[in-house]
C-alpha positions in Angstrom: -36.5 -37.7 12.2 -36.0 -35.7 15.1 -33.3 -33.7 13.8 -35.3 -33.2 10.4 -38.3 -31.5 13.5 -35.5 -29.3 15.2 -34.9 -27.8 11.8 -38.0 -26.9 11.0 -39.2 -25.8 14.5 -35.6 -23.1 13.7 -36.4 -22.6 10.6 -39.8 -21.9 11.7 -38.3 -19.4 15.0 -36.3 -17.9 12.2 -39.2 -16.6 10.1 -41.5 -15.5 13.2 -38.4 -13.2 14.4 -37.6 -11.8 11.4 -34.6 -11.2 9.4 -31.1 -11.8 11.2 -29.2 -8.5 11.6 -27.4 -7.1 9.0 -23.8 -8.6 8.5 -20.7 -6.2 8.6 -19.9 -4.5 5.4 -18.0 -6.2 3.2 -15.1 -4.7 1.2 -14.3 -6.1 -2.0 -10.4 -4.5 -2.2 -8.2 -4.8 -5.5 -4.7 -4.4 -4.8 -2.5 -3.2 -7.6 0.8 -4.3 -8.6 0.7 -3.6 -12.6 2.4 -0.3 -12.3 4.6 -1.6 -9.4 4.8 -4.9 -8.0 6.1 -5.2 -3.8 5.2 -8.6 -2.4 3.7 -5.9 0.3 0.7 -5.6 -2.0 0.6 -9.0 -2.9 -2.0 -9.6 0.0 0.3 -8.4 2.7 -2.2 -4.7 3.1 -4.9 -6.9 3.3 -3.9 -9.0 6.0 -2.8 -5.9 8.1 -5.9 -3.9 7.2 -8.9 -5.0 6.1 -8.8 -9.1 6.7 -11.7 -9.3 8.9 -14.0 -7.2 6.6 -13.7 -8.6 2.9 -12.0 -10.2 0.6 -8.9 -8.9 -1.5 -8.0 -9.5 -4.9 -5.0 -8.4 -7.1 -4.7 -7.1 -10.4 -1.2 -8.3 -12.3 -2.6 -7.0 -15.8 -3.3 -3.6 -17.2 -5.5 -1.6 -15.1 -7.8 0.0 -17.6 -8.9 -3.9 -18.5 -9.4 -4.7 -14.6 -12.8 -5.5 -13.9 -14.0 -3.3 -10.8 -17.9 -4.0 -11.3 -17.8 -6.0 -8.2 -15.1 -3.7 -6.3 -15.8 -1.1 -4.1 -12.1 -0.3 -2.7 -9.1 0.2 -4.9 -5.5 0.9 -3.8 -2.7 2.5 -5.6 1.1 3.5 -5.2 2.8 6.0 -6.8 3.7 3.7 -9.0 7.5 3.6 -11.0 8.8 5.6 -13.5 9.4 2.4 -15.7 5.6 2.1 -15.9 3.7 5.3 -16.4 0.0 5.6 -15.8 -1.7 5.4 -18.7 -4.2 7.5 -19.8 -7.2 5.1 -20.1 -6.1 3.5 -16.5 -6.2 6.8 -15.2 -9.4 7.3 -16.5 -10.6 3.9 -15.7 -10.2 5.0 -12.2 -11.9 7.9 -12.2 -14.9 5.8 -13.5 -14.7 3.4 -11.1 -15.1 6.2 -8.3 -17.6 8.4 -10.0 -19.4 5.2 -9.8 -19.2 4.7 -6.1 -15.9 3.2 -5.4 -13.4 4.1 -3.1 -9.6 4.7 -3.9 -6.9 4.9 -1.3 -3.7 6.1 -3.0 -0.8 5.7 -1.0 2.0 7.6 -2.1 5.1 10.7 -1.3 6.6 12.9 -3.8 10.0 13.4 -4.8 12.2 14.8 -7.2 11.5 13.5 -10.4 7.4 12.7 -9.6 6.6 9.4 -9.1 4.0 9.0 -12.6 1.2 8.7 -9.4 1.1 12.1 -9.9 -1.1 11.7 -13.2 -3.5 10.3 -11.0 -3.8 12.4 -8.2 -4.0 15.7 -10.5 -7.3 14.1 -11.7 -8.7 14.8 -8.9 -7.3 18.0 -8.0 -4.5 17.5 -5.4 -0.9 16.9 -6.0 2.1 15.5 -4.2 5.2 17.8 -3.1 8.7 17.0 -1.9 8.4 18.8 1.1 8.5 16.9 4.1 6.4 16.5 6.8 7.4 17.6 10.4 6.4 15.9 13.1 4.4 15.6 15.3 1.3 14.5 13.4 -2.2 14.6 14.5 -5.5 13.6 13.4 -8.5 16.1 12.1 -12.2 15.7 11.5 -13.1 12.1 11.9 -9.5 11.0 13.2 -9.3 14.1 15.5 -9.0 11.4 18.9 -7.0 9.3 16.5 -2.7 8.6 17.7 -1.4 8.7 14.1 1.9 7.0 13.5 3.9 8.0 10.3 8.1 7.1 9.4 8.4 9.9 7.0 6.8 11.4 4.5 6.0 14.5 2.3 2.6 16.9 2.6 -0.1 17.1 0.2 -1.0 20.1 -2.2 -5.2 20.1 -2.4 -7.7 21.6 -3.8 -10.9 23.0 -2.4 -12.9 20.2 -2.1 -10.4 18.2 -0.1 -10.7 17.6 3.9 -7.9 17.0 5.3 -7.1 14.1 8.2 -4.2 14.3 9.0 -2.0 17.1 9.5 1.9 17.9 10.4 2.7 20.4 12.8 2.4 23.0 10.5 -1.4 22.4 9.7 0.2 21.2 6.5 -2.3 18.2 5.2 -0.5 14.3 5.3 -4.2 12.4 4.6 -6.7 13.9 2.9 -10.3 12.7 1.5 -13.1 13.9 -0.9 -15.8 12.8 -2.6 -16.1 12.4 -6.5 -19.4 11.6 -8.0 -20.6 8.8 -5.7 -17.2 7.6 -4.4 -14.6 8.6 -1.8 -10.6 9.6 -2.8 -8.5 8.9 -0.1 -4.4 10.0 -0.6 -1.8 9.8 1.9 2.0 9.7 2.6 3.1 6.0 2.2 4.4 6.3 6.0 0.9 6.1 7.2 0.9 2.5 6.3 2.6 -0.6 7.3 5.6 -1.5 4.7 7.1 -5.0 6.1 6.8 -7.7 3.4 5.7 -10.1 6.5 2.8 -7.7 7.3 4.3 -7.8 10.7 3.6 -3.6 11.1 -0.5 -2.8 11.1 0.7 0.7 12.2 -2.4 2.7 12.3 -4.8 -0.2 11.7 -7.0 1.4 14.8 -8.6 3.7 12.2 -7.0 3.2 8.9 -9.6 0.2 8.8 -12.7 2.0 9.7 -11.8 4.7 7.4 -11.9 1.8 4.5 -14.6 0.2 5.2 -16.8 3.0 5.9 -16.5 4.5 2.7 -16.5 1.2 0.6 -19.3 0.2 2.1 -21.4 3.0 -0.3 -20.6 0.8 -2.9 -22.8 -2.2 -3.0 -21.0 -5.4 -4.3 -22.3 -9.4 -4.1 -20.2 -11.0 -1.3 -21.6 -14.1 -3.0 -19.6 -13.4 -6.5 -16.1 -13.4 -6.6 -14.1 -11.0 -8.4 -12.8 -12.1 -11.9 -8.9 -13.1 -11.6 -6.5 -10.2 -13.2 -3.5 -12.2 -14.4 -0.7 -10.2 -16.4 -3.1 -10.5 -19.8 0.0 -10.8 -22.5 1.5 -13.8 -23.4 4.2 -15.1 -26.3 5.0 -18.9 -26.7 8.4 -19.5 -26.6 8.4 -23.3 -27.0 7.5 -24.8 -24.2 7.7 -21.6 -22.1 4.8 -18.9 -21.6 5.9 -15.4 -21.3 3.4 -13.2 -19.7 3.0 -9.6 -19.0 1.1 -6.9 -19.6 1.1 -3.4 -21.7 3.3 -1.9 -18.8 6.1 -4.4 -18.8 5.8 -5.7 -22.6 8.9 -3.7 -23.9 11.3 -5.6 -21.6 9.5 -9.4 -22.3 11.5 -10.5 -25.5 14.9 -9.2 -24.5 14.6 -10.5 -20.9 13.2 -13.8 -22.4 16.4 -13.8 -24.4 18.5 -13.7 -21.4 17.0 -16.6 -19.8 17.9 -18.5 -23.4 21.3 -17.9 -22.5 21.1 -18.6 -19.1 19.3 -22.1 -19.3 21.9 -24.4 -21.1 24.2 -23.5 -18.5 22.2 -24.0 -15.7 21.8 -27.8 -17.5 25.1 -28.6 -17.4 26.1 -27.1 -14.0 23.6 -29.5 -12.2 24.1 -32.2 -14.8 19.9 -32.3 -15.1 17.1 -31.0 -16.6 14.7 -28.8 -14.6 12.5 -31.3 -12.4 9.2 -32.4 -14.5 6.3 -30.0 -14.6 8.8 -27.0 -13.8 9.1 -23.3 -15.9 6.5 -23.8 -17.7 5.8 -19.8 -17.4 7.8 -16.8 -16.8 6.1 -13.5 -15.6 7.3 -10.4 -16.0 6.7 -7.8 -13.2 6.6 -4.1 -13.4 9.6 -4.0 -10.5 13.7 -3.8 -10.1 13.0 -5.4 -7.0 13.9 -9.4 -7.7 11.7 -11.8 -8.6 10.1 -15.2 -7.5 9.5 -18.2 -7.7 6.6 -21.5 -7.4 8.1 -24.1 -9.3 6.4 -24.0 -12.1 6.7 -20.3 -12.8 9.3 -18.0 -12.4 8.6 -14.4 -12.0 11.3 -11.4 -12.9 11.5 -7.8 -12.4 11.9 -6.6 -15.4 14.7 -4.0 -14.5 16.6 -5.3 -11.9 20.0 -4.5 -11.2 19.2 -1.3 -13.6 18.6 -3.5 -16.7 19.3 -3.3 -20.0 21.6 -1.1 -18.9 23.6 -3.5 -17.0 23.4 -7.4 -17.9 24.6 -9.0 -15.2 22.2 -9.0 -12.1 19.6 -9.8 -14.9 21.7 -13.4 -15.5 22.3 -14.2 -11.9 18.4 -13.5 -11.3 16.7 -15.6 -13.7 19.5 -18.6 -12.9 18.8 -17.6 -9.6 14.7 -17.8 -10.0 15.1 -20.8 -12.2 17.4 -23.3 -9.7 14.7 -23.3 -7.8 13.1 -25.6 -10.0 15.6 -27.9 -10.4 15.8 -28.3 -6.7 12.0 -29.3 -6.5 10.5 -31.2 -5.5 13.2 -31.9 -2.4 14.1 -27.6 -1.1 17.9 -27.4 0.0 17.9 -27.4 3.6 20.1 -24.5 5.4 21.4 -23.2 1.7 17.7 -23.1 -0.9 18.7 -19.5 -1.3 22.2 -19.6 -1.5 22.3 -22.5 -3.9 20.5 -20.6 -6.5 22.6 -17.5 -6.1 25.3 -19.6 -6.6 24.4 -21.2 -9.7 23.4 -17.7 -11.4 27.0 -16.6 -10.1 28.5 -19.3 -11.6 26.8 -18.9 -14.9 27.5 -15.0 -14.8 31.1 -17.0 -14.6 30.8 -19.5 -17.4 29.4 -15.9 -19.4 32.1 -14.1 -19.1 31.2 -11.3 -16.5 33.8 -10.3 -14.2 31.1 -9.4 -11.9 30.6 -13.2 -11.0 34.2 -13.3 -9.6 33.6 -10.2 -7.8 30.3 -11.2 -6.5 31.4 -14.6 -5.1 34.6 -13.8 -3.1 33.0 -10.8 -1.8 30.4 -12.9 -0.1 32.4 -15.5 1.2 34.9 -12.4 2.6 31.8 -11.4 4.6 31.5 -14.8 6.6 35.1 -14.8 7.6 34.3 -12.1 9.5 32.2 -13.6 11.7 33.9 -16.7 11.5 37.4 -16.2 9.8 38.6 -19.9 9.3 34.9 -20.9 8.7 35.1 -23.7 11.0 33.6 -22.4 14.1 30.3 -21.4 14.0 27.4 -23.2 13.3 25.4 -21.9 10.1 22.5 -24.4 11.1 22.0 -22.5 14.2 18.9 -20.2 14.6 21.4 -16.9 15.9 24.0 -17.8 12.9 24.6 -14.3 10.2 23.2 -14.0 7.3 26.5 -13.9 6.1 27.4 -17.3 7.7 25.2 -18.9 6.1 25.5 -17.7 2.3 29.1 -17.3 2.7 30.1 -20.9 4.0 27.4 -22.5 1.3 29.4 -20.4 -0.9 32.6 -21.6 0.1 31.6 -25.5 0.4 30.4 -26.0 -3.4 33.6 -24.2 -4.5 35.1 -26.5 -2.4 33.4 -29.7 -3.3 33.9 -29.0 -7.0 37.7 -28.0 -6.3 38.3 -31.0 -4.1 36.2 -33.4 -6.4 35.9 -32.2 -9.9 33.8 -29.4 -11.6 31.0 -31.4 -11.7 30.4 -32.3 -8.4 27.6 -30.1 -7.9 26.2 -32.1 -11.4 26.8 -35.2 -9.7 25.1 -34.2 -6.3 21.9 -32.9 -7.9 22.2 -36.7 -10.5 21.9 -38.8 -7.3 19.4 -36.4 -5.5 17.5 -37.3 -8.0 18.0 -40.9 -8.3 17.5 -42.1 -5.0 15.4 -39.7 -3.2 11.5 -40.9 -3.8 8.8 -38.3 -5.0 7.2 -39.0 -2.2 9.4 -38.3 0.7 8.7 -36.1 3.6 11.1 -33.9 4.9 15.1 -33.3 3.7 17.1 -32.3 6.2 20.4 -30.8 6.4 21.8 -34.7 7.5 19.7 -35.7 4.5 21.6 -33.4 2.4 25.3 -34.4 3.2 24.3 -38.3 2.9 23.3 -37.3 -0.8 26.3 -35.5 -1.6 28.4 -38.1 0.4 26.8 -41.0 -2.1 27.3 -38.5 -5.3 31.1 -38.0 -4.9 32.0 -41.5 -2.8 33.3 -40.3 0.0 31.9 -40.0 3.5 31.9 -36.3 4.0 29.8 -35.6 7.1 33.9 -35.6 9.4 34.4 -33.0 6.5 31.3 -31.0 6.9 31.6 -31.3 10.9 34.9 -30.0 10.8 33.1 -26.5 9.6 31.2 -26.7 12.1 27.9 -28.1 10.6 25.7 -30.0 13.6 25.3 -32.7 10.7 24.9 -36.3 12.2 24.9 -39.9 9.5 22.7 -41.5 12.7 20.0 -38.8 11.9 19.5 -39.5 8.4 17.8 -43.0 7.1 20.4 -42.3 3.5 22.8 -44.5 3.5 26.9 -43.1 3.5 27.8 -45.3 0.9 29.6 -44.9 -2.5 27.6 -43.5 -5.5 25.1 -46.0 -7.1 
C-alpha cells in the first residue's frame, strides 16, 4: 500500500512539473550492404558512430523495396562493379531525402568509377581520382574540428554544395547540401573508421554530431521498429533455401551448383552428415570478400576468388563455410578455421584442382618458417603466427590420415559425435586430442606434445581409451 501512495504522490509531482525534458534525438540509421556487403557495415559503423543515439538496421535486399518510412539516416558505399545501382534504387533514394532523410555516402573514385557514381550525379557532385593532399582541415561547422583521413580522392560539386572538409589545396574531401527537406552528406571513405572490429571511431568527435543533427529533421517513432530487410529472393533446392536479391540473383543457381558438388564430398571426408538443424539456408552476398557462417546458414560472396571465372576458391569457400556446420555444436579448439579450410582444400583435391595441392603445401611451408621441424613452438600460445597455427593443423590431419588411414579425419568427427553430449560446456584443445586419441585407438597426446602442443590427458574428463 505504501508503495501504491509513493507512486501516485510521483505520478502526481510529475504532472504538477510538467513534461520531462525532451530526450536526445534519435537516429533511425539503415546500413546498406545490397550493393556491397563488408562485415564493417554489418553494424560495425554503428557501433563506432552513432550507438548512443539510435538504433541501426540493415538492408540485405534490393534497395528500391527497403522500407525507409521510419528512417531518417541512410548510408551508402560506392558500391561494386558486380552490382550496379539501379535506377529505381537510385531513385528510391532521392525520395527518401526529398522527404527529409539524410544520406551519408561514403565513397573515393578511381579508375573505372565505382557505380556510386550514379548516385552522387543525382545530386549534382561527382567523385574524381585525384587524390587528396594532406593536411586536411575542417570548414564551416567543422572549422575547430582535427580531421583524420588515410587517403582518399577530392570531390567534384556543384553549386549548392558546402563543403567541410578540405585538402590543402581548398580542394573539397566532405561536402553537404540540402535536397527537398533532407541533408546529402558525401565524403572520401578515409574519413571513416574501416576495422571490421570497429576498433577505429576516427573522427567520431564530429562525424556523430554531424549525423545526428541532420537526421534529427526527420521525425521517426523510436517506439516502432524498422521492418527487417532480408535478401527478398529465394529458390528451394530441397531442403536448402537460396536467398538473394535482384543484385546477386545471376550468380545464385550456378553458385548453388557448386555447393551440389561440394557437399557429397564433404560427407564422406568426415564420415557424417552435417550436425542436425544445420544449412538449412545459403545467402548470397553482393561481395568477393568470403563469406560466413551461423550454423544454420551459410553465407557466400558471390564472386570470390574472381568467380566464374576461376572455380576453385569458390569450392574451397562453400566447403570451407559449410564445415562449420558439421563441427557444431562442439567449435574446434585452436584449429575451427583451419579445419574448414582444410576440408575445402581437400575437396578442391578429391575435384581435381591442382590448386588444392598448391594451396596446402604452401601453407604448411609458411609454418616451417617460424618453426622449421614443427616441433618447437607452441600453436596454443597467445604470441604463436598465424602461420603456426594453420600450417601445423595443416600438417597434423595430413598426418593423422597418413599415419592412420584416409579416413581418420571421418573417424575423428564419428566419435566426436558419439560420445560428446549435446549438452556439454566447453571443448578444449585437451578435449580435442582425447577424441581423436579414442577415434584412431591410440594414445596420441606424447604424439601431439612432441609438436609442441601444451595438451595434457589430466586436463580433460575424456577418457584415452580405444575407440568405442
Amino acid at each position: 500500500m505504501l508503495t501504491a501512495i509513493a507512486s501516485l504522490v510521483v505520478f502526481a509531482i510529475s504532472l504538477a512539473v510538467g513534461p520531462a525534458p525532451a530526450d536526445p534525438p534519435t537516429v533511425h540509421s539503415v546500413s546498406d550492404i545490397s550493393q556491397q556487403f563488408t562485415f564493417y557495415m554489418d553494424g560495425r559503423f554503428h557501433r563506432q558512430y552513432l550507438a548512443e543515439d539510435g538504433r541501426d538496421f540493415r538492408n540485405w535486399g534490393t534497395l528500391h523495396k527497403a522500407d525507409l518510412s521510419n528512417v531518417n539516416l541512410l548510408i551508402l558505399t560506392a558500391g561494386d562493379a558486380h552490382v550496379p545501382y539501379a535506377d529505381d534504387s537510385i531513385r528510391h533514394v532521392m525520395r527518401f531525402v526529398r522527404g527529409g532523410g539524410t544520406l551519408l555516402f561514403m565513397g573515393d573514385g578511381r579508375d573505372p568509377m565505382p557505380p556510386g557514381q550514379a548516385v552522387v550525379e543525382a545530386f549534382d557532385a561527382r567523385l574524381t581520382t585525384d587524390r587528396a593532399t594532406a593536411p586536411l582541415r575542417g570548414e564551416g561547422e567543422l572549422e575547430a574540428a582535427e580531421i583524420t583521413c588515410r587517403g582518399g580522392t577530392i570531390l567534384d560539386l556543384g553549386r549548392r554544395w558546402t563543403p567541410l572538409v578540405v585538402d590543402a589545396s581548398d580542394r573539397p574531401v566532405l561536402a553537404t547540401r540540402r535536397f527537398g527537406k533532407g541533408h546529402v552528406i558525401v565524403g572520401s571513405r578515409g574519413l571513416f573508421g574501416s576495422r571490421p572490429d570497429a576498433s577505429d571511431p576516427i573522427n567520431a568527435a564530429w562525424i556523430t554530431p554531424m549525423l545526428v543533427t541532420r537526421a534529427d529533421d526527420k521525425p521517426i517513432d523510436p517506439n516502432r521498429r524498422v521492418p527487417p530487410m532480408p535478401a527478398e529472393l529465394a529458390r528451394e533446392f530441397g531442403p536448402l533455401t537460396v536467398e538473394f536479391h535482384e543484385g546477386t540473383e545471376p550468380y545464385a543457381e550456378a553458385i548453388h551448383e557448386v555447393f551440389e558438388e561440394v557437399r557429397p564430398h564433404l560427407v564422406e571426408l568426415t564420415g557424417v552428415e552435417p550436425s542436425p538443424g544445420m544449412i538449412r539456408s545459403m545467402l548470397i552476398l553482393p561481395t568477393g570478400g568470403g563469406g560466413f557462417s551461423s550454423g544454420n546458414r551459410i553465407a557466400i560472396g558471390a564472386w570470390w576468388g574472381n568467380y566464374p571465372e576461376k572455380r576453385y576458391p569458390m569450392v574451397e569457400l562453400i566447403a570451407h563455410e559449410s564445415g562449420h556446420s558439421w563441427v557444431l555444436p562442439h567449435p574446434e579448439p585452436l584449429w575451427n578455421e583451419p579445419i574448414a579450410t582444410w576440408l575445402g582444400i581437400k575437396t578442391g583435391q578429391r575435384m581435381g584442382f591442382p590448386e588444392a595441392d598448391e594451396t596446402l603445401a604452401r601453407q604448411i611451408a609458411k609454418a616451417r618458417r617460424h618453426d622449421p621441424d614443427l616441433t618447437q613452438v607452441n600453436p596454443l600460445a597467445e604470441d604463436a603466427h598465424r602461420d603456426v597455427v594453420w600450417g601445423k593443423s595443416y600438417f597434423v590431419f595430413e598426418e593423422l590420415e597418413r599415419k592412420h588411414g584416409p579416413q581418420a579425419m571421418g573417424k575423428y568427427f564419428q566419435t566426436k559425435r558419439a560420445i560428446l553430449e549435446p549438452g556439454r560446456r566447453g571443448y578444449s584443445m585437451d578435449d580435442c586430442v582425447a577424441v581423436w586419441s579414442r577415434a584412431v585407438g591410440e594414445d596420441l597426446f606424447p604424439w601431439f606434445q612432441s609438436l609442441a602442443f601444451d595438451v595434457d590427458p589430466s586436463r580433460t574428463d575424456i577418457p584415452v581409451a580405444s575407440r568405442p
